[in-house]
C-alpha positions in Angstrom: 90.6 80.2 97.8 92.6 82.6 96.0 93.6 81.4 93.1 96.7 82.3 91.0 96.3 79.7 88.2 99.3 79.4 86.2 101.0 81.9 87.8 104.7 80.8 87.5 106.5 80.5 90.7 109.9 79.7 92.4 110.1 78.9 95.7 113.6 78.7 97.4 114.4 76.4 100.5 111.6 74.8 99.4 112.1 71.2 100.4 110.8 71.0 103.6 109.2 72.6 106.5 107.7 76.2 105.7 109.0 76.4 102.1 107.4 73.0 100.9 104.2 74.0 102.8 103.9 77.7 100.6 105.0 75.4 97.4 102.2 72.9 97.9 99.7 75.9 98.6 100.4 77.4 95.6 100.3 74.0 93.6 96.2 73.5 95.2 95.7 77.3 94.0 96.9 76.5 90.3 100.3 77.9 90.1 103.1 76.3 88.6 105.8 75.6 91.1 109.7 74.9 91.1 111.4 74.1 94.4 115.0 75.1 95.5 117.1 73.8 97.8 120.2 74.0 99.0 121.1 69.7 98.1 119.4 67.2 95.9 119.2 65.3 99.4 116.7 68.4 100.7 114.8 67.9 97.8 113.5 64.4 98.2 110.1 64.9 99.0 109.3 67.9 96.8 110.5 65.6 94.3 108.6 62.9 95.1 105.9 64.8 95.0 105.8 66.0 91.7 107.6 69.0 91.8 110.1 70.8 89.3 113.2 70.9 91.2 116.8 72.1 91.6 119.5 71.9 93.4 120.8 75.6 94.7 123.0 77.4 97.5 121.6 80.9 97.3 124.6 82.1 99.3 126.5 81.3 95.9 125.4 84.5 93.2 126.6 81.7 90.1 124.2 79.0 91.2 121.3 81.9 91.7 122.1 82.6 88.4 121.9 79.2 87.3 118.6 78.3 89.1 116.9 81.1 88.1 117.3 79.8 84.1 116.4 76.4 84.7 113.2 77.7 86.2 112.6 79.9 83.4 113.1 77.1 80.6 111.1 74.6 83.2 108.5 77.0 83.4 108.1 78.6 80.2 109.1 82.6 82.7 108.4 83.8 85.9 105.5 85.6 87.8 106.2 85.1 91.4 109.8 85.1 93.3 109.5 83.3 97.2 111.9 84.3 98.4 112.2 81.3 101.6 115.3 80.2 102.2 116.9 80.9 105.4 118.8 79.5 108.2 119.0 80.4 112.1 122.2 81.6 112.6 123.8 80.9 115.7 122.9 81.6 119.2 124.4 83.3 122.1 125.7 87.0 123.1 127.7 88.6 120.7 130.7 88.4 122.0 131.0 84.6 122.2 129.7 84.3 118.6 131.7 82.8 115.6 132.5 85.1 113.2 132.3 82.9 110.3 128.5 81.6 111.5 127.5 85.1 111.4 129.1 85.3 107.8 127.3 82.7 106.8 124.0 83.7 108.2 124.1 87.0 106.4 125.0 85.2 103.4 121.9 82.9 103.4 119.5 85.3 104.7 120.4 88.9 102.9 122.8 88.1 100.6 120.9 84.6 98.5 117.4 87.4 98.5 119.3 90.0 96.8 121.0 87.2 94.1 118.0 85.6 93.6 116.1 89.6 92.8 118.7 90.2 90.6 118.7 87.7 88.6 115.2 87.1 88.5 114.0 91.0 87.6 114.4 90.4 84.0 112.3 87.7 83.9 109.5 89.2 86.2 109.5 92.6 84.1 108.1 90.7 80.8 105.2 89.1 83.5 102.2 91.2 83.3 101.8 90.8 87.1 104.6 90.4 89.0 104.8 89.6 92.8 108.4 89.1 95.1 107.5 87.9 98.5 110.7 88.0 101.0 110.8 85.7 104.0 111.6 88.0 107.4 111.0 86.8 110.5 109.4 88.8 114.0 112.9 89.2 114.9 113.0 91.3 111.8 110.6 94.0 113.6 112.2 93.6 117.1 115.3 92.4 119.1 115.8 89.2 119.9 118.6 88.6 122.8 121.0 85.8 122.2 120.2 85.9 118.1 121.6 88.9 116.9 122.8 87.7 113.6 119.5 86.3 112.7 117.6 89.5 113.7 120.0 92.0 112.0 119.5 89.7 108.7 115.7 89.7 109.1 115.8 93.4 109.9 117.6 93.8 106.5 115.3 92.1 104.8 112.8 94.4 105.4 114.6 97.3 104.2 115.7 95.3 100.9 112.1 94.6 100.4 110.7 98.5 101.4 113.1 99.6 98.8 112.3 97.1 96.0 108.9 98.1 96.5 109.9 101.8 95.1 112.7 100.7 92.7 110.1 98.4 91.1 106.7 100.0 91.3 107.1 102.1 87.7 107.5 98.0 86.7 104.1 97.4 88.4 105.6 94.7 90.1 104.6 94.2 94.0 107.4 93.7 97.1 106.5 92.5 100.3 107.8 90.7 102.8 105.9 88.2 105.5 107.1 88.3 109.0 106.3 84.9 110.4 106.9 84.8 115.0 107.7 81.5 116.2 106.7 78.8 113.4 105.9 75.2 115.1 108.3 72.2 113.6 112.0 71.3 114.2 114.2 74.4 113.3 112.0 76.4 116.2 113.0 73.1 118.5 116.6 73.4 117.9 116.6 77.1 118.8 114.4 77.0 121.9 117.3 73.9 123.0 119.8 76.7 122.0 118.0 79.1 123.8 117.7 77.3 126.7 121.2 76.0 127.1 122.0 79.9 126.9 120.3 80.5 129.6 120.8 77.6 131.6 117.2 77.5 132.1 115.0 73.6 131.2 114.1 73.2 127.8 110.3 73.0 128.8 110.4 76.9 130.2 111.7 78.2 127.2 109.5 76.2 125.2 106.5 77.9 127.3 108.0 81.6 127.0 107.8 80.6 123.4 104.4 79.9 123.1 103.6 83.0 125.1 105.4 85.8 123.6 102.2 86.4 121.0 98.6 87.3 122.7 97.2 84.5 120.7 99.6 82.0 123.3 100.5 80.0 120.3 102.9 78.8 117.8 102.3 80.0 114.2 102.2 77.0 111.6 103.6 76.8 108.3 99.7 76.6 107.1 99.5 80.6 108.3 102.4 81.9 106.5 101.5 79.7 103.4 98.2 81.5 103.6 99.5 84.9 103.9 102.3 84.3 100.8 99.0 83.3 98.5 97.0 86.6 99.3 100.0 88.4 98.7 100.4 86.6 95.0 96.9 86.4 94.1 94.2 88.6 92.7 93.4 90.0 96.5 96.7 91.1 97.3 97.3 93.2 93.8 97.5 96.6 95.4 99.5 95.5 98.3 103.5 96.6 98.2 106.0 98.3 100.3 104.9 95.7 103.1 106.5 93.7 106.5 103.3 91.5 107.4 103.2 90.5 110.4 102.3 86.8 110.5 102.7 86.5 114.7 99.5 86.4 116.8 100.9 90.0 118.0 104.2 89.1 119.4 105.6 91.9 121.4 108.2 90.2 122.9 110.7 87.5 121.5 112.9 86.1 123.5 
């Protein structure tokens, strides 16, 4: 295991699903954890399970701000920014989308990273070891028909976290990003039915294109990317920045 014992970490969107899953990891490796999340309703379980929570919009700069000091006087600073929460966007060809949903997407996905950097850089500068890991996404590497605002977002991401890796290297602090394909659980459901409906084609064909785009023929879990956001915090991943890491069984192919 690679341990990153009371390294002091914030995980956003971390009430459920893949965010939860990277907190929990962390928690077993000896880190101490707070959980964000967009409602005190998403943060039930984290809660429940012993987590320091809060409740945060990271499309909204002022509640960055805010979140960001709670963590700080929860957890005495700040050595490692997760940077998790996300949303799908919508789905279908650009010009049938909603110009507000793609907005919003942007806002979530881009815009909530670079709030939460900001606000957090003063607070990983005085850390003597100081990790950001940004959430992308496969789309972020290639196109992805029908989900143009989520791709363009992800894509973004990347660069954001290619540049930070410069900007903050002279700070010794490390900037990567994870690039997770298709992650198994019910956000990945709802786009495949998206997906599907957009193509008029059953739900059970898209759900096998799915499963085949990587040469591994299978859904990454939320246990993979957990994995890969621990190496990149611990002692192993210390000379690791500047990096999109590819979490996807080599997908070549999204669709």
């Amino acid at each position: 295991m690679n341990q990153i014992q009371h390294s002091r970490t914030v995980v956003t969107g971390g009430g459920s699903g893949l965010g939860l899953r990277i907190a929990q990891v962390f928690r077993d490796a000896g880190a101490d954890v707070l959980v964000s999340d967009i409602s005190d309703g998403a943060l039930a379980t984290a809660r429940d399970e012993g987590f320091e929570v809060t409740v945060c919009d990271v499309s909204e700069e002022a509640q960055v701000e805010a979140m960001v000091q709670v963590a700080v006087e929860r957890l005495g600073g700040l050595d490692v920014l997760v940077n998790n929460a996300g949303m799908a966007g919508p789905t279908g060809p650009v010009e049938g989308l909603d110009s507000e949903a793609w907005r919003r997407t942007f806002d979530v996905n881009i815009h909530g990273q670079f709030y939460c950097v900001k606000h957090a850089l003063p607070h990983l500068r005085r850390s003597a070891d100081a990790r950001i890991i940004n959430l992308s996404s496969a789309a972020g590497r290639l196109g992805m028909a029908g989900r143009s605002p989520y791709s363009a977002s992800k894509w973004a991401v990347v660069g954001f976290t290619k540049t930070l890796a410069i900007e903050l290297g002279p700070d010794g602090i490390a900037v990567n990003a994870i690039c997770p394909g298709a992650v198994d659980g019910p956000r990945i459901q709802a786009v495949i039915e998206a997906k599907a409906q957009m193509l008029d084609r059953p739900v059970e064909e898209v759900t096998a294109l799915y499963h085949g785009q990587s040469s591994l023929g299978r859904l990454v879990t939320a246990d993979d990317i957990a994995a890969a956001a621990l190496y990149l915090a611990g002692p192993a991943g210390r000379m690791v920045s500047g990096q999109a890491l590819a979490i996807d069984g080599n997908t070549e192919k999204l669709y």
